[in-house]
N, C-alpha and C positions, 0 to 999 in steps of 0.2 A: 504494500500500500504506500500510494506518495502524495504529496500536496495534502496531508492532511486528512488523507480519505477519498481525496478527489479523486485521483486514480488508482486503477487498481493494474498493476502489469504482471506479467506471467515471467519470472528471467529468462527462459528458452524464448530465442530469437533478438531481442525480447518482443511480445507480446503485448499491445494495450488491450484489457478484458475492458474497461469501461472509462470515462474522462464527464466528470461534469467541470464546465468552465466556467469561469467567470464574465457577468455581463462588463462590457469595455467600459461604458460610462460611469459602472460606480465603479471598476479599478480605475479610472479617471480622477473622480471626484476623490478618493480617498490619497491620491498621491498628490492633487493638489492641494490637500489638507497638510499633508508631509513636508511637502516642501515651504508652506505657513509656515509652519512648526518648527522648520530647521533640523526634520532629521534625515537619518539614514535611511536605508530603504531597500528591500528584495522584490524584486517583482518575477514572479517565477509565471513564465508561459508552457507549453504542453512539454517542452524539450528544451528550455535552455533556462538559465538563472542568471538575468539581471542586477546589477548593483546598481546604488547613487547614492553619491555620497560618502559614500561608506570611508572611515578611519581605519589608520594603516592595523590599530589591535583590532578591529572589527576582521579585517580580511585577515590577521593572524590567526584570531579566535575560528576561524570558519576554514582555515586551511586542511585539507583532505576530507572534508563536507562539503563544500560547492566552489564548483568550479566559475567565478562570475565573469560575465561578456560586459561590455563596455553597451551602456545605453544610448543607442543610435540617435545623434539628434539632441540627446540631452533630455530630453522627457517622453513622453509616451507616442507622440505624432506617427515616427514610421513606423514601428510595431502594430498602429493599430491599423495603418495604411497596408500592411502587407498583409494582414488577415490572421495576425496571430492568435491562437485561441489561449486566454490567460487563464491558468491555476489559482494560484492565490498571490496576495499581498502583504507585507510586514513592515513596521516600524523598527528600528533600533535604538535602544535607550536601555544602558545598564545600569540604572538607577531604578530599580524594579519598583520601590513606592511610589516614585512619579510616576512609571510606566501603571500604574493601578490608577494612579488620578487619571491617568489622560482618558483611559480607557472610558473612566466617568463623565468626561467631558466630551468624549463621544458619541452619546447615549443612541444619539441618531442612528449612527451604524449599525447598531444593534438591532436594529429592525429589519435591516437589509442585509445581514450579513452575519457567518456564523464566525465570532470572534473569540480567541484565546491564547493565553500564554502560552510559551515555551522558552527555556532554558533560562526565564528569569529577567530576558532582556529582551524578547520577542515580542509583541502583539500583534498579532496575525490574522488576517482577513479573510475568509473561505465565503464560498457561495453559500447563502441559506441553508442552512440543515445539512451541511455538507461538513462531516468531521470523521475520524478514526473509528467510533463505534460504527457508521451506518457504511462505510467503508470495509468494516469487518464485515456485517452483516450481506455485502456484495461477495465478498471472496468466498463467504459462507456458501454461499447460493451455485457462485461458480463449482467449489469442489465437491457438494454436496454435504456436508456437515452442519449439525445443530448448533446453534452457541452455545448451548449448556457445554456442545465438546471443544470447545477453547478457551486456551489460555492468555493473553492480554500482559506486556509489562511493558511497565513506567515509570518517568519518572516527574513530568510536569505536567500545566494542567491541558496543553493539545492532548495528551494520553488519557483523560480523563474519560471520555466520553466509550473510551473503548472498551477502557479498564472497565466499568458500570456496567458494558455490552455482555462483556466476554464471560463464560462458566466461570473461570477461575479469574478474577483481577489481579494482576502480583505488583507492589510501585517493591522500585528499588530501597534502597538502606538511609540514601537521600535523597529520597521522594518529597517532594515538598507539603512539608508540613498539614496544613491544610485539606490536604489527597487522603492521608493515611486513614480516614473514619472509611474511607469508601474501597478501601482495598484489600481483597479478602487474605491475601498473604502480604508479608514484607519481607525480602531477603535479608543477609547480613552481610550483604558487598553492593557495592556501589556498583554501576553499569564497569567504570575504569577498572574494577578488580575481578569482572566477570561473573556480575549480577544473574546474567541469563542463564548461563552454564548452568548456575548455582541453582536457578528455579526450575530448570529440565531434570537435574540431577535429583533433587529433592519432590517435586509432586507430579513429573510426567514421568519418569526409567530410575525411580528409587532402588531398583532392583537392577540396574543395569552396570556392568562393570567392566 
C-alpha cells in the first residue's frame, strides 16, 4: 500500500491493483495555502515525489525514503498541464505542536480531505476517506482474506486508521503516545531495532524457528 492507502500495487512487475487521486484544484488550493504559510512541501503524483522548499535536514531526514524531482515551473502549473494524476499532499514542520495548531486552523480541509500525521513532522493531505485502513480493506478484497486475518503495524497516526482496521493492530515500542489505547499489541523494539520481525516472531510463526 502507498500514498496513504491510495494505492494499492502488487511488486511483481510492478503492478497498480487500484489508484484513487486527488482532485487538482484542492491539491491547488492546499499548496497555495503552503506557500502563505512558508512551508515545505511533498507533493506526491501516481509515480514521482515532488519537493518545494524543502531544507537541506528535511532532504537529509528523507534520504533513502524519497527520491524528490525538482518542481517544474516552481508550482503546480505544468504538472497539472501535463495530466498528472496527484496522490496526496504534505506540509513540513518539525515542530509537531505547531504542526497540531495549524492543523486546527485548517479546519476547512477537513471536510474535503482525509488529513493526518506522520512521523511527527508530517501533515498530510489524502483524498476523502482515503487512508491505510480502507487501503487495507482493498488489498483484502484483492487477495481474498478477512480483516479479522490481518495484522497492521505502526507507528504514527497515518497508521492509525489501519491499525483500528486490521485483526491484530501492533504500534511499535514508540508509537506515539496517544495511539497506544487503540492498539491491541505493543512491541518492545522500535521499527530501527526491528519492530516487525519482532511482531511476526511473537503473534504470527511463534512457533517458527
Amino acid at each position: 500500500m502507498c500514498y496513504n492507502g491510495g494505492a494499492v500495487f502488487e511488486n511483481k512487475g510492478p503492478r497498480l491493483i487500484s489508484f484513487i487521486g486527488m482532485d487538482g484544484d484542492l491539491v491547488e488550493e492546499i499548496f497555495k495555502r503552503g506557500q502563505e504559510l512558508g512551508l515545505g512541501m511533498h507533493i506526491y503524483t501516481e509515480d514521482q515525489v515532488y519537493g518545494y522548499q524543502l531544507t537541506q535536514e528535511e532532504i537529509d531526514f528523507c534520504q533513502g525514503r524519497a527520491d524528490f524531482a525538482a518542481l517544474p515551473g516552481g508550482d503546480l502549473t505544468a504538472l497539472r498541464a501535463s495530466g498528472a494524476r496527484f496522490a496526496k499532499i504534505l506540509y513540513v514542520d518539525t515542530d509537531f505542536p505547531r504542526l497540531k495548531k495549524l492543523r486546527k486552523d485548517l479546519a476547512d480541509f477537513e471536510k474535503v480531505s482525509e488529513m493526518s500525521f506522520s512521523s511527527n513532522r508530517y501533515l498530510e493531505f489524502n483524498p476523502p476517506k482515503v487512508n491505510k485502513g480502507t487501503g487495507l480493506k482493498k488489498l483484502c478484497q484483492e487477495l481474498g482474506y478477512q480483516l479479522d486475518e490481518t495484522m497492521a503495524i505502526g507507528d504514527s497516526f497515518n497508521d492509525l486508521a489501519m491499525i483500528k482496521a486490521a485483526g491484530t493492530g501492533v504500534g511499535v515500542a514508540n508509537v506515539s503516545p496517544e495511539m497506544r489505547a487503540d492498539c491491541d499489541k505493543i512491541t518492545e523494539k522500535t521499527f530501527d531495532q526491528g519492530a516487525v520481525a519482532e511482531a511476526i516472531g511473537r503473534w504470527v510463526l511463534p512457533d517458527y524457528e
